[in-house]
Structures are given as structure tokens and as C-alpha cells.
N, C-alpha and C positions, 0 to 999 in steps of 0.2 A: 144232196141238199133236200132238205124236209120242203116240198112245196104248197103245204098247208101251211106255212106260218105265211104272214103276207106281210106283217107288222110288226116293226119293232118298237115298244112303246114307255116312256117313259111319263111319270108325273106332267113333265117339263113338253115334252118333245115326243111327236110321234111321226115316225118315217113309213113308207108303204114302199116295200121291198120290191114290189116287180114295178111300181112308177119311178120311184125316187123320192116321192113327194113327199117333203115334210110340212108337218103340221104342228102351229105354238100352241100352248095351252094359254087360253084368256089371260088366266092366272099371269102367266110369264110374261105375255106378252104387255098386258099392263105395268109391269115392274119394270122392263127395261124401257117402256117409254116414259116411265115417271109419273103415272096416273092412277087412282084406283081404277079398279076391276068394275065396278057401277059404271065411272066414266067411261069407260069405254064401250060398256052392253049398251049405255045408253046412246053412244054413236053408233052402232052395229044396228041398232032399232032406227034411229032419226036417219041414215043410209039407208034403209030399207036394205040390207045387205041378204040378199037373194041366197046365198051359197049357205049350206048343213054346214054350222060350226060348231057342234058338239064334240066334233072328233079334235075343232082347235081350230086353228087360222092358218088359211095358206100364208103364203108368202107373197102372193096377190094382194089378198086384204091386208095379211102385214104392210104392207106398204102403202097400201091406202090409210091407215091409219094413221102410221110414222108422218105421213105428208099433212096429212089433217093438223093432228097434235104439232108438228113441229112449223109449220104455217098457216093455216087456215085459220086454227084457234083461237091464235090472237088478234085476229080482225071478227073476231065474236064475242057481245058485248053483253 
């Protein structure tokens, strides 16, 4: 096993071979919540979301997000 590659990575989706850990692309992840891509950086900024998301969104802030958009949002006026 080549133990230089760490990452398998796609447009969509980027996985980290010796954590497990995947990562969405913005991109993506705004599409499957039904939102543009602004809306969402601009929740990412108004969170103050502390974690390097250039590489994508864990699955942590994924789900900070899903909750947000799929609850929160609409008690926001």
C-alpha cells in the first residue's frame, strides 16, 4: 500500500485515508440542502465556524448546518 497518498478526493467528496474522515464540498453540500452556496458561506461566517473548510465540511458542521436549514431557519425573519 502506497502510504503517501492520505486522500482520496473527488470534486464532490473528499475522504482521509488513515482517519476515515470525509469531507463535502460546499458546493455539494449546498445542493443537497436546497440552498445556494452564498447561503450557506454566509452561515459558515454568521457561525463563526472555527474549523479549515477549504478542504470541505466535516460531517460535524454538515450537520450543523442540515439543523440550521432544516429548523432554525424558518424561525428567522
Amino acid at each position: 500500500m502506497n502510504t503517501q497518498i492520505s486522500t482520496i478526493a473527488t470534486k464532490e467528496v473528499t475522504v482521509n485515508l488513515v482517519t476515515g474522515e470525509a469531507f463535502i464540498s460546499q458546493t455539494k453540500a449546498a445542493m443537497e440542502l436546497g440552498i445556494a452556496r452564498s447561503s450557506l458561506q454566509k452561515w459558515l461566517v454568521r457561525e463563526q465556524v472555527k474549523y479549515d473548510v477549504k478542504q470541505g465540511l466535516s460531517s460535524e458542521i454538515l450537520a450543523l448546518a442540515a439543523a440550521y436549514y432544516a429548523l432554525d431557519s424558518s424561525l428567522v425573519q
